[in-house]
N, C-alpha and C positions, 0 to 999 in steps of 0.2 A: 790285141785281139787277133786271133787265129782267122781265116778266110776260108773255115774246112766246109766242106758241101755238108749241107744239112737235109735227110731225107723226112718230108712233112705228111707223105702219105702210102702207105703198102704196097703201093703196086707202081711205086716213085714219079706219081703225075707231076708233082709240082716239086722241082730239085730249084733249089740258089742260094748263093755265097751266104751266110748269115750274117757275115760284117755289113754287106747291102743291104741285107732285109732288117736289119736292129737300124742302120742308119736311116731308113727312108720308113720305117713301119713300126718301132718304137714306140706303145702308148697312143696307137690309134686304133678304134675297134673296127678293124679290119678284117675278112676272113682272105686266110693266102690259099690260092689254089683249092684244089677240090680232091675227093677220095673215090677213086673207083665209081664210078657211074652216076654220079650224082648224091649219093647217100651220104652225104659229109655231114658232123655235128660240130656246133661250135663247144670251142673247149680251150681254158689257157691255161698255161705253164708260163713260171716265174725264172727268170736267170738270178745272180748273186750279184755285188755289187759289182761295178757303177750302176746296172740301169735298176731299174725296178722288177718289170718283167714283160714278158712276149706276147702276145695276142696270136696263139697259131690252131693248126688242127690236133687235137689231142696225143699226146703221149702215154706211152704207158710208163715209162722209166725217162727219168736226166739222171744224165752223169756228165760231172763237170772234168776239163780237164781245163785249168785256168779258167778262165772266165769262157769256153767253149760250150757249148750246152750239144750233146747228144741225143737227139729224138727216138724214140722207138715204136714200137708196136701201138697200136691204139687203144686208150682208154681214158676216162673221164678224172679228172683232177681237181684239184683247187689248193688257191696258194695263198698269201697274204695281201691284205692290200696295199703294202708298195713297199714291205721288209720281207717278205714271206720267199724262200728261196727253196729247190727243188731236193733231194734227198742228197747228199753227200756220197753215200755206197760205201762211207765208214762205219766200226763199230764203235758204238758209244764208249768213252772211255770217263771214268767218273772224275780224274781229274783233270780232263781234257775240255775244251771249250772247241772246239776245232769243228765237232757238227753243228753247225747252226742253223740247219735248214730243216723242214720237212714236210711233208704233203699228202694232205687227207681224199680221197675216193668222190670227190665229187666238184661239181665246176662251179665257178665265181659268176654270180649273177651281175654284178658289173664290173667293167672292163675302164681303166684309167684312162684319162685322156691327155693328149699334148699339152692342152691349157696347164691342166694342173703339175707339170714339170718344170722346174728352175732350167733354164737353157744352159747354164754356169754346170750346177750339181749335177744336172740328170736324172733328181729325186725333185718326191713331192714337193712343195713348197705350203712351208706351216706359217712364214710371215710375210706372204707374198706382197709388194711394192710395185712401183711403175717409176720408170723416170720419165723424164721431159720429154724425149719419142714416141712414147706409149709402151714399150717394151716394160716385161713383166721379169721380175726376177727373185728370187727368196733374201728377204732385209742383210741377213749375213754375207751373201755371198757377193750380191751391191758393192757394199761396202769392203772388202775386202778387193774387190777388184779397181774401186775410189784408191783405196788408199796406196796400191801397188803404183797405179800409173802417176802417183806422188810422189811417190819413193824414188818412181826413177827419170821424175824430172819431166814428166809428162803432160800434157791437161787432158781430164777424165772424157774418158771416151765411149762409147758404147760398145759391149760384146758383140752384139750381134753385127752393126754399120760398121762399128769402128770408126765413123763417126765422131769426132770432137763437140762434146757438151758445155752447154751456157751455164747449167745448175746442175747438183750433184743430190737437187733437193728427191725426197724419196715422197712419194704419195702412198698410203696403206691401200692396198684393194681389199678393202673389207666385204663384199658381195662373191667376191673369189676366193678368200679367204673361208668364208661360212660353206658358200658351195664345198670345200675342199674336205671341211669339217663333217659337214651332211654325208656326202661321199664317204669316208673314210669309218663313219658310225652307222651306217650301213653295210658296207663291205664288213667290216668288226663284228656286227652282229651273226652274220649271214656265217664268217668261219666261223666264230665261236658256237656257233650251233652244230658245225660240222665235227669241232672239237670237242664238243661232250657226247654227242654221239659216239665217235669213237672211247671215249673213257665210260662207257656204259653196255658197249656191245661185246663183251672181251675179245677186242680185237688184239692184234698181234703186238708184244715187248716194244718192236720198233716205229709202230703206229701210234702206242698210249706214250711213247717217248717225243716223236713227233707231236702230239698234241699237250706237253705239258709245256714245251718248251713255247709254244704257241702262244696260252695262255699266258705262261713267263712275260713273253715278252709283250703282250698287248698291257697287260698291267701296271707296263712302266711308261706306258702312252697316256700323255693328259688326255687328250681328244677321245679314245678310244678304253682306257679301263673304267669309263661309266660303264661299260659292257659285262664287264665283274662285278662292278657293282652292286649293281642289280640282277645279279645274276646267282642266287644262291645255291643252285641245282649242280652249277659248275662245280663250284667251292666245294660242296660235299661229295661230289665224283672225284674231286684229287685228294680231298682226305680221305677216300676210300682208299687211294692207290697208297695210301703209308702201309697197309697189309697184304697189298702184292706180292706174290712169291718173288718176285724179283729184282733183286738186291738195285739194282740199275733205276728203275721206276720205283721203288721207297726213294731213292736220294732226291729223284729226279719230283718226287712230290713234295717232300720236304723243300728244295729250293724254290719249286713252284710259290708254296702256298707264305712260305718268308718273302718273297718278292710282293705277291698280292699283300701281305701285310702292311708293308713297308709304303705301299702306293695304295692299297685301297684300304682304309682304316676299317669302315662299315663292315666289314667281311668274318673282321674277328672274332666276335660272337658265335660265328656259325663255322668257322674254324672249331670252336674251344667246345663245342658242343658234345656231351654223350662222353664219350670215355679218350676221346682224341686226348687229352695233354698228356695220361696216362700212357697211350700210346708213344708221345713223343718224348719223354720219359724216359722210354724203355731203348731210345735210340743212342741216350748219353753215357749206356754200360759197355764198358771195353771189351768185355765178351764177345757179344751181339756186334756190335757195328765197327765203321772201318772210323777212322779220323777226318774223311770229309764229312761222312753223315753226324758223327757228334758236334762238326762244326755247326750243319746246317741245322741240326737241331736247337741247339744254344741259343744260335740267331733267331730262330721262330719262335723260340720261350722268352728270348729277351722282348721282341716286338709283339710277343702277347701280353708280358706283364706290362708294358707302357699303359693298358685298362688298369683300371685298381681292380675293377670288379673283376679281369680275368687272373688279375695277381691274386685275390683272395683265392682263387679257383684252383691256381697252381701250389696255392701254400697248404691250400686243405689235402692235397692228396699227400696219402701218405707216404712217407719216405723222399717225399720232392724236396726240401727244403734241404733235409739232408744229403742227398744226393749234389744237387747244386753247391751247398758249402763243400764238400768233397773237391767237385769240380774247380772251383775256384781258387782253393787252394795245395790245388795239384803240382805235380812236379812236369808239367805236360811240357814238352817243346815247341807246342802250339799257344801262342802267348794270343790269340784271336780265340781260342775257347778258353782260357782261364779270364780275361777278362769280362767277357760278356755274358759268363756266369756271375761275376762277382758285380756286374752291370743289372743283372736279372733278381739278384737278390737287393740291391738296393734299391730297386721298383716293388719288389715285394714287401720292402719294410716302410711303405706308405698305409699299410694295414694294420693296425694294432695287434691281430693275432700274428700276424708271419711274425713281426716282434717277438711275441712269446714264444713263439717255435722255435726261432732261430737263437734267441737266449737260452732257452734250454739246451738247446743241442751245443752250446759253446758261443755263440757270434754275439757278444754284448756291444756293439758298435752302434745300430743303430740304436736300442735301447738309450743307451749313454746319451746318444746324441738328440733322442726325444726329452732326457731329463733337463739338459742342459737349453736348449730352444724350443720346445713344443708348448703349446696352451698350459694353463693354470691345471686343466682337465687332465692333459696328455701326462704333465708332468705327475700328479695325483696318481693317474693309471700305473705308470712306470715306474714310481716310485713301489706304489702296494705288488708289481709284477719283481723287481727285484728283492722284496723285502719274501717273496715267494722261492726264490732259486737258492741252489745247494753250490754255497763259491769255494774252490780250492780257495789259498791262502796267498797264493800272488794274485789270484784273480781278486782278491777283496783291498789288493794295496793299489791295484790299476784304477779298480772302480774310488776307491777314496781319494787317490790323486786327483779322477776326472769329473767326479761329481761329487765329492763330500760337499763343496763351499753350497750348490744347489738346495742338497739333503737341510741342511743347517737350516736352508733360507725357509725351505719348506715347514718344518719345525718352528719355524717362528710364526707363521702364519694362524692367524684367527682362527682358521675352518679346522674342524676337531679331526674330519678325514685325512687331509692334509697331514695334519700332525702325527694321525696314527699312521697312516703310511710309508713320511719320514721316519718313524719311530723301529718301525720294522726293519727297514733295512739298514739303519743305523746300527742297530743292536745285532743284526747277521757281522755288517762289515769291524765292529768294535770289537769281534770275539779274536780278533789274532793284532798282536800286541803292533808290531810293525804298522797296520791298518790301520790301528787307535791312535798311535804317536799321529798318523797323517789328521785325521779329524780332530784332533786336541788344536791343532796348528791352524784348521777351520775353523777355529773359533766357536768349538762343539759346547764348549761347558759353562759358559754365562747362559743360556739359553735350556740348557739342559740342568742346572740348580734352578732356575725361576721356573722350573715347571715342576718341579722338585716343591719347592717351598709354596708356590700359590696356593691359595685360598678363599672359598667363596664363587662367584661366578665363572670363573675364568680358570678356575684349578681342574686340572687331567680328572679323567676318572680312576680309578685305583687299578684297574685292569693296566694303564699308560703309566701308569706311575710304576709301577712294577718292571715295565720295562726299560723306563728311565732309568730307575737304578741300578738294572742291568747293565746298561751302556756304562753308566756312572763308576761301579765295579769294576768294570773291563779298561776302560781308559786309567784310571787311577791302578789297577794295576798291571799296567806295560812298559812300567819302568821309567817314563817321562819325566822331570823335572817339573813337576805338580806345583811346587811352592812358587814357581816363578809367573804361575799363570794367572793371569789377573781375570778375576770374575764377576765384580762390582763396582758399581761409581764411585767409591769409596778408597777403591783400588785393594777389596778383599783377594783374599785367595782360599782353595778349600783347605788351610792348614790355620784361617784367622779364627779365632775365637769365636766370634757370632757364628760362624758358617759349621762351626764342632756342636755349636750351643742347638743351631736349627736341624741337622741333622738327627740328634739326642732326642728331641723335641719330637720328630718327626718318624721315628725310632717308637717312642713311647706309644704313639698315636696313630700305629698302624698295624698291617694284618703279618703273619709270619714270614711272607713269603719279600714284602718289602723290607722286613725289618731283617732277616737274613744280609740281603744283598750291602744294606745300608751298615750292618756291624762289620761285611768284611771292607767297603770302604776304607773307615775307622781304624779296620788293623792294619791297613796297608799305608797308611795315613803314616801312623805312629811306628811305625818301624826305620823311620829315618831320623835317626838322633839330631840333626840338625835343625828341623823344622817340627821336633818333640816337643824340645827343651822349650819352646818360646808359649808353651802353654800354663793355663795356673794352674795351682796344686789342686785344687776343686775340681779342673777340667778333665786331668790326669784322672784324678780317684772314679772320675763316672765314667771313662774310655776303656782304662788298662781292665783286666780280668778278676 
């Protein structure tokens, strides 16, 4: 710490060392010195770390050189209550963290006190404790100075006496602790009022910059983002600022309002409101924006969809779902935005329509993975949502490797919707011959003849039947080794005699459109001299033409 003269009032009444005046007036509300004839106003300015901040006569400007604070001209301030530090005199740089400070037009109605400082840190104290002297000290930094005079051999002694201690036992000051609490959500309120003020009055680029970064950081305070909380008025003053002209303050709103996310859950809502996700949307196009803002955007879509209800919100607008799979499956050298796109769309695929959207547009993953573990219901849904889509021919050998044995199970079930549902997309994935071999190997066709052949209560309607045969046709001919496939307790197969004889049967005793599918069977049947020959002469004379 520098020892440079600090001038605290315009016509220089009261001049001295600042390293004196931080050591002996530090976090007491104190007023130093006086201004020209008595007209002094109380006013304080914040220094950066170690201390918290100053108790002096107002400044109009800080400028830090190290931890040196430069007072100037007179005018009213206000800082944080005990992270809040003075303007930097840098310019914002978007991927720079380096301003951390800044300072709004009006002064702190209360001033911190010595109690409430760790003697150790020099900061508030959030677990403040006592030991055996009565000395007060923050839980962490205690212990950390216990465990030092351990290490080297020491017995534990007091910071401030120095002093050798009996116990190392720590007592909570829960009454100092609360006060500290009370204090700190007061002071919180008190800026964040100052802070929406300024996001409300169009004040200046480096004031609404100051004040989000403000916000930012109270939000990641237990004690102090109940202040977000409940505070909705804020929230929609930084979702204003995502339409600022200035490139600077959109980033600088976007990282805002992800942080509030992230720590204030309740705020979401009133985030996603009105046309905002649309907005934020429009921040994930490479045209438009730079690569921090796609990032921060990503993250405040990812920690919007964590709602279901905001994930439904994000998958209805249109072109979103698309966009995101784009994202996700980018060629980005930002492996932090292709990720937590492809994190945003599996929050989004908690909703049964993102499902269909994303199935459409290509992403059968979650689909797949609702057929295979989702409810009796979910799977019905998914089933009759896939027997709906238009699959190129590797996408119908993926889907049958990862869901036929499902499909099958489904088809075997009681429930008539069930079955029609299975049935659907059975008969899409059985149309390309590679797909079929996979579901013959599901053990597609004992269950598909006995719905074939039933009769009475439990027999398809003719509409299902019709597309059983379909399947029936399509499997039978893709070329498989048919004769080898066992499809009764009996140990039939579709080339034994009874199975020629019920089909004939079944053939006779129905409408054109099944008795089509069922004769090309038949000819695809009998076109293998091996498993021809094993029929009777009868059988022959009513197959062949």
């Amino acid at each position: 710490m520098c020892g440079e003269i600090v001038n605290l009032g315009s016509n220089g009444s009261c001049k001295m060392s600042i390293l004196d005046w931080m050591s002996n007036h530090v976090g007491v509300s104190t007023m130093v010195g006086g201004v020209g004839g008595g007209s002094s106003k109380r006013a304080w300015c914040w220094c950066r770390t170690p201390l918290p901040y100053l108790p002096c006569y107002r400044p109009k400007s800080l400028r830090y050189q190290g931890n040196v604070v430069k007072i100037h001209k007179l005018q009213c301030g206000i800082g944080s209550s005990h992270q809040m530090a003075g303007s930097s005199g840098g310019s914002f740089d978007l991927d720079s963290e380096s301003d951390e400070s800044y300072q709004l037009e009006r002064p702190l109605g209360e001033p911190i006190f010595s109690s409430f400082l760790c003697p150790l840190t020099k900061k508030v104290m959030h677990d403040p404790v006592t030991i055996e002297n009565g000395s007060t000290f923050e839980r962490r930094a205690i212990e950390n100075w216990f465990k030092e005079c351990h290490e080297k051999g020491g017995k534990p002694t007091c910071p401030l006496t120095s002093k050798e201690l009996k116990s190392t036992h720590l007592n909570p000051s829960i009454a100092l602790r609360n006060t500290i609490e009370e204090w700190a959500s007061r002071n919180a309120a008190a800026q964040l009022d100052m802070a929406r003020k300024t996001l409300s009055t169009g004040s200046s680029e480096k004031d609404i910059l100051q004040a989000l970064k403000y916000i930012e950081g109270i939000s990641k305070e237990n004690r102090s983002n109940r202040q977000v909380a409940h505070n909705a008025e804020v929230v929609r003053l930084v979702v204003e600022m995502l339409r600022n002209s200035s490139r600077k303050v959109r980033y600088r709103a976007l990282r805002t309002l992800r942080v509030i996310a992230e720590h204030v859950s309740e705020m979401k809502e009133i985030m996603a409101e009105g046309v905002t996700v649309r907005t934020i949307m429009k921040f994930l196009s490479p045209e438009r924006s730079t690569e921090w803002e796609k990032e921060e955007a990503i993250s405040l879509l990812y920690e919007l969809s964590k709602s279901q209800t905001l994930g439904e919100k994000i998958g209805s607008m249109q072109g979103a779902i698309l966009i995101l799979m784009g994202t996700s499956s980018s060629e980005s050298e930002n492996i932090g935005i292709v990720d937590k796109a492809s994190k945003t769309l599996d929050n989004l695929a908690k909703s049964e329509e993102n499902v269909r959207l994303m199935a459409e547009n290509g992403r059968l993953e979650p689909l797949l993975s609702l057929l295979l573990n989702g409810t009796s219901e979910t799977k019905l849904s998914m089933a009759a949502l896939l027997g709906d889509l238009v699959l190129n021919n590797d996408v119908k050998v993926r889907v049958a490797e990862t869901v036929g044995p499902s499909l099958v199970n489904l088809m075997k079930s009681g429930d008539i919707n069930s079955r029609e549902a299975s049935l659907k997309a059975l008969n899409q994935i059985s149309s390309y011959d590679a797909s079929a071999k996979v579901l013959i190997q599901a053990q597609i066709l004992p269950p598909l003849v006995k719905d074939l052949f039933s009769v009475g209560g439990k027999q398809l309607p003719m509409r299902l039947k019709e597309v059983s045969a379909t399947i029936l046709s399509n499997v039978v001919n893709s070329g498989y080794d048919i004769g080898s496939v066992i499809i009764g307790p009996e140990r039939e197969t579709l080339v034994s005699e009874e199975i020629i004889h019920n089909l004939l049967h079944l053939i006779s005793n129905t409408g054109p459109s099944i008795e089509s599918k069922l004769l090309q069977v038949l000819v695809d049947l009998q076109v293998t001299p091996q498993l021809f020959y094993m029929w009777s002469p009868p059988l022959k004379a009513r197959v062949l033409p």
